[in-house]
N, CA, C and O atoms as a GROMACS GRO file, in nm:
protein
  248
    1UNK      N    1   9.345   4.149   5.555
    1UNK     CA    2   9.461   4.146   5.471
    1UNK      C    3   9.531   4.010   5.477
    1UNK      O    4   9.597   3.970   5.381
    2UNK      N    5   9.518   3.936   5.594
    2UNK     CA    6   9.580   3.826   5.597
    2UNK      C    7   9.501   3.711   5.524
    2UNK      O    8   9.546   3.599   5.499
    3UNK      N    9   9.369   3.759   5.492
    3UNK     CA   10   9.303   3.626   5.406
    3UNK      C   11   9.311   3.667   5.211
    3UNK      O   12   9.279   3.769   5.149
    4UNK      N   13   9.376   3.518   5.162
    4UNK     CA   14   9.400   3.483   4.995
    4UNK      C   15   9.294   3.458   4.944
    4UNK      O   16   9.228   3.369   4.998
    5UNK      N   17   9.243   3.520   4.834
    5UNK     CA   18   9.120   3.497   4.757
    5UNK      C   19   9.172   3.406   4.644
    5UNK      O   20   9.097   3.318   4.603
    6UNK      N   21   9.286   3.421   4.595
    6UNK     CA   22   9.336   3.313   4.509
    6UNK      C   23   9.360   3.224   4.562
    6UNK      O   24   9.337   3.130   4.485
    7UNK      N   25   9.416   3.171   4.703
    7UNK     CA   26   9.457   3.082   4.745
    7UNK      C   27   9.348   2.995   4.797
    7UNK      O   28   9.356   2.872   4.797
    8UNK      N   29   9.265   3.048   4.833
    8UNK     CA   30   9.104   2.962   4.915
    8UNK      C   31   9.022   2.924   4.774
    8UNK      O   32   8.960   2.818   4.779
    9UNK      N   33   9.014   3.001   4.646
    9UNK     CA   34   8.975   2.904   4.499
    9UNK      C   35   9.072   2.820   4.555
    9UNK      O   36   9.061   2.749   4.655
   10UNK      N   37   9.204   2.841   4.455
   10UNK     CA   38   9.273   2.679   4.466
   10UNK      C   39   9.261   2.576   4.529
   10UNK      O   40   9.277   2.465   4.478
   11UNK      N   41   9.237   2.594   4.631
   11UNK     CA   42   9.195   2.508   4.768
   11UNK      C   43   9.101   2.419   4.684
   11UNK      O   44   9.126   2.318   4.618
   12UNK      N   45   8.980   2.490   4.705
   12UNK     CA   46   8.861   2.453   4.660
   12UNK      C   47   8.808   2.380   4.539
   12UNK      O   48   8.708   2.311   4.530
   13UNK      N   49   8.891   2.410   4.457
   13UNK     CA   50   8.886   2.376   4.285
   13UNK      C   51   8.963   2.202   4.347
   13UNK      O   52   8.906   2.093   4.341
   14UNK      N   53   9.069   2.224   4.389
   14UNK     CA   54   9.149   2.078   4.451
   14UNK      C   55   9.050   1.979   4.503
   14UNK      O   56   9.069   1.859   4.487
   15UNK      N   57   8.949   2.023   4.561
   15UNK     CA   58   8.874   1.926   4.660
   15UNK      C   59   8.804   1.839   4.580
   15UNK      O   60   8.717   1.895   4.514
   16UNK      N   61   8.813   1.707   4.563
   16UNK     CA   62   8.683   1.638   4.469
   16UNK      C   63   8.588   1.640   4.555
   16UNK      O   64   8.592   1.672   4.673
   17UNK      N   65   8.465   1.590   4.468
   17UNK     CA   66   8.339   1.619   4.578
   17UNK      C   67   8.346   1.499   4.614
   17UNK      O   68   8.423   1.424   4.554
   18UNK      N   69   8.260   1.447   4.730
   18UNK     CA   70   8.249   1.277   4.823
   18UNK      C   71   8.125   1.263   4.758
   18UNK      O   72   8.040   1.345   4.724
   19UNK      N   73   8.134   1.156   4.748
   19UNK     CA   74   8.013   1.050   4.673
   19UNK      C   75   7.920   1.088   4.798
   19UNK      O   76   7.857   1.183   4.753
   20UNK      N   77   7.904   1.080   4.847
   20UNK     CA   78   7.765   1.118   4.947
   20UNK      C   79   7.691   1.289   4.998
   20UNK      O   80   7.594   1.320   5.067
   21UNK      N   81   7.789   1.363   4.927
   21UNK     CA   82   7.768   1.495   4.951
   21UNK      C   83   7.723   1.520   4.786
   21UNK      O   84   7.768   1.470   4.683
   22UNK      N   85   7.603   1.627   4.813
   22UNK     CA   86   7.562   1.655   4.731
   22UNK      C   87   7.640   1.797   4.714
   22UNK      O   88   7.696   1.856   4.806
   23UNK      N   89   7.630   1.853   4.538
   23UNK     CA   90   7.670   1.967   4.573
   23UNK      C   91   7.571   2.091   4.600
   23UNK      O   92   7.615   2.205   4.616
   24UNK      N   93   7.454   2.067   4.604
   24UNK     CA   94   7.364   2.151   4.781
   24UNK      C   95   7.413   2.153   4.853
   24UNK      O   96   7.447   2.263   4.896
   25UNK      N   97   7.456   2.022   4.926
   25UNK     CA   98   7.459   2.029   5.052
   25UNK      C   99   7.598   2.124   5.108
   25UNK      O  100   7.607   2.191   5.211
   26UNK      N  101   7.716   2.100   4.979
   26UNK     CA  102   7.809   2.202   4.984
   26UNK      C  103   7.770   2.342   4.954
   26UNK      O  104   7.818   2.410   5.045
   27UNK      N  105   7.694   2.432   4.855
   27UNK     CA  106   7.625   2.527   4.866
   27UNK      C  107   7.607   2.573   5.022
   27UNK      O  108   7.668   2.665   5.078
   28UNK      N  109   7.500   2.478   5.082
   28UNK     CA  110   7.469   2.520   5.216
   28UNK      C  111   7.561   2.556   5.304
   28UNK      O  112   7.550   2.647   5.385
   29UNK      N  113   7.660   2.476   5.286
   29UNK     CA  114   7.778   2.470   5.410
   29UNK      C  115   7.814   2.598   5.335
   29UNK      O  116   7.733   2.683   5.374
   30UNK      N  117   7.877   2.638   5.269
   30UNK     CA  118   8.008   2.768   5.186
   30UNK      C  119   7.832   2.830   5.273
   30UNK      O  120   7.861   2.825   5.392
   31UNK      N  121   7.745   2.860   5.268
   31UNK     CA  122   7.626   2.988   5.287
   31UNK      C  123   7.660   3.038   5.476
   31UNK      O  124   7.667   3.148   5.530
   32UNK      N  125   7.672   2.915   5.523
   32UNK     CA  126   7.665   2.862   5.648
   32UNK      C  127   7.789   2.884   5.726
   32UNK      O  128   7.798   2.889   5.849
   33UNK      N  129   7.908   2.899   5.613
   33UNK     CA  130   8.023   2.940   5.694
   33UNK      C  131   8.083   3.114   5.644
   33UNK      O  132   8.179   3.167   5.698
   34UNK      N  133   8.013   3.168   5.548
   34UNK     CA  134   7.986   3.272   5.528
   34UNK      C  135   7.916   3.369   5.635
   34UNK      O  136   7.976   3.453   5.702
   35UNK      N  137   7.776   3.343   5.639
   35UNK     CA  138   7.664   3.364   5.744
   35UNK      C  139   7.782   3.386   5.866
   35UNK      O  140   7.831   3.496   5.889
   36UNK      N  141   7.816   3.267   5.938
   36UNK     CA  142   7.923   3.261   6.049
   36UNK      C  143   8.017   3.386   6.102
   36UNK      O  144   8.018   3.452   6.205
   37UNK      N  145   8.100   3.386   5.970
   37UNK     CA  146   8.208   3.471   5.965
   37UNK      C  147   8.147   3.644   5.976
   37UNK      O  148   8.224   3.730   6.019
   38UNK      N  149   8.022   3.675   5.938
   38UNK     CA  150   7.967   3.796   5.895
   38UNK      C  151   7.892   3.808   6.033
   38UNK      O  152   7.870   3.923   6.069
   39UNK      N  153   7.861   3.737   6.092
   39UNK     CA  154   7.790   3.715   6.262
   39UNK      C  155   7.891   3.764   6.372
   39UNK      O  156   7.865   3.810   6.483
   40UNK      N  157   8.039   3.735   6.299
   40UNK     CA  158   8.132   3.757   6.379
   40UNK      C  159   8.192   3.918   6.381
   40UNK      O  160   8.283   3.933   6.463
   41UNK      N  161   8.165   4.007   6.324
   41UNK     CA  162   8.192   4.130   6.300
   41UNK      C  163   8.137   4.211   6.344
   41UNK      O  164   8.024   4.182   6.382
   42UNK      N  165   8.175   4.330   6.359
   42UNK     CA  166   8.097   4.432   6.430
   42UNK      C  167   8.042   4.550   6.326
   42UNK      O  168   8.093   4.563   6.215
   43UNK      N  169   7.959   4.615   6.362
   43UNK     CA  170   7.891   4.733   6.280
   43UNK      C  171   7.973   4.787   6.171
   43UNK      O  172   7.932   4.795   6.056
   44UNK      N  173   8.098   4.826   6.211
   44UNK     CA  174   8.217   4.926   6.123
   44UNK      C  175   8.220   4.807   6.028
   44UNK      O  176   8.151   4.810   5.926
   45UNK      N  177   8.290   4.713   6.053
   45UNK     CA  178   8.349   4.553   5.969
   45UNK      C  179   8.222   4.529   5.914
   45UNK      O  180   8.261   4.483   5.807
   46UNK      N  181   8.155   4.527   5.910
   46UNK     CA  182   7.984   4.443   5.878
   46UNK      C  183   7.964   4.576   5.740
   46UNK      O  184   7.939   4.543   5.624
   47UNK      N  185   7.974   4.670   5.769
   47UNK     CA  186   7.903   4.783   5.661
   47UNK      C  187   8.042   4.762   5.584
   47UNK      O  188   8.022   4.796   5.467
   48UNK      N  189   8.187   4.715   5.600
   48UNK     CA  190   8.268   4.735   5.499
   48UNK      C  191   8.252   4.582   5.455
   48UNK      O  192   8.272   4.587   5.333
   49UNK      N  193   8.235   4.494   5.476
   49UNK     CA  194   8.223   4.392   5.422
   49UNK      C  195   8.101   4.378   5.320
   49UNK      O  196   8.094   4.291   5.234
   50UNK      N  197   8.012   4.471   5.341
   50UNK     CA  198   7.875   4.491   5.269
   50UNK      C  199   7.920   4.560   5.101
   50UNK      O  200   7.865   4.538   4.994
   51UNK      N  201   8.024   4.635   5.129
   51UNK     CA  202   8.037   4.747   5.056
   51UNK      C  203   8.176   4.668   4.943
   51UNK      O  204   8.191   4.705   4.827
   52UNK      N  205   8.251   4.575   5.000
   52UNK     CA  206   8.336   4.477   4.910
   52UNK      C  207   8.264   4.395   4.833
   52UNK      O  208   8.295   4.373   4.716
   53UNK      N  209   8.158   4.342   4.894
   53UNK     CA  210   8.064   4.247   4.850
   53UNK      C  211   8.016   4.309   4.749
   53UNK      O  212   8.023   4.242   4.646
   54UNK      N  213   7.963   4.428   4.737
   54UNK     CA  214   7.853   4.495   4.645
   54UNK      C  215   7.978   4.518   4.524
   54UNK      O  216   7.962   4.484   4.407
   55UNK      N  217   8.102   4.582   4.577
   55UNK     CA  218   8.182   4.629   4.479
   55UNK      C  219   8.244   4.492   4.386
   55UNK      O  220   8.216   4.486   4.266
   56UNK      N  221   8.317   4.399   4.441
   56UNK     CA  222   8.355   4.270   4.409
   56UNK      C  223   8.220   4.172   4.340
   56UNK      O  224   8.242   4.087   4.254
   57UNK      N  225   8.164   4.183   4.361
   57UNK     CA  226   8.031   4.073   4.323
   57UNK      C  227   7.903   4.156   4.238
   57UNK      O  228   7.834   4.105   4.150
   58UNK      N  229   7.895   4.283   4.286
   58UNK     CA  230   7.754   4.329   4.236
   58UNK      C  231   7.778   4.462   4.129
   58UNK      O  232   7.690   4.540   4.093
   59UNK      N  233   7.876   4.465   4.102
   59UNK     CA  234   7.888   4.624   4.044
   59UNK      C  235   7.972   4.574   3.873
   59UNK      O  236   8.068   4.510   3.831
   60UNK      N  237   7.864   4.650   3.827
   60UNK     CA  238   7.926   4.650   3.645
   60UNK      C  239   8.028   4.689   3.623
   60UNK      O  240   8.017   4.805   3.662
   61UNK      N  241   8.138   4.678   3.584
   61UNK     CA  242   8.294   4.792   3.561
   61UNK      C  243   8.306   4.759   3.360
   61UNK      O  244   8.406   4.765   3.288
   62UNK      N  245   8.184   4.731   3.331
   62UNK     CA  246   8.189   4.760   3.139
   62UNK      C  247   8.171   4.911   3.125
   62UNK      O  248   8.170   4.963   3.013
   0.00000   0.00000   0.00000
């Protein structure tokens, strides 16, 4: 509850990219600090984070 989904876009949209970073190599990192955060959870947290993911990202609402 304490983490902004509008507020971490904004963030992000703000950032120009660095002339030496590709945007792969940013891909990788956002995969990499995802991966991280989901490593950090336990069974209960891990199956509800599965189940936001599917609902937020994978599910038709037409």
């Amino acid at each position: 509850m304490e983490a902004s989904w509008v507020h971490s876009e904004s963030v992000a949209e703000e950032e120009p990219l660095n002339a030496g970073e590709s945007l792969k190599a940013m891909e990788i990192d956002e995969m990499s600090q995802i991966v991280d955060m989901l490593n950090l959870l336990d069974t209960r947290n891990l199956k509800k984070a599965k189940a936001i993911l599917q609902d937020v990202f994978f599910t038709s609402f037409e």
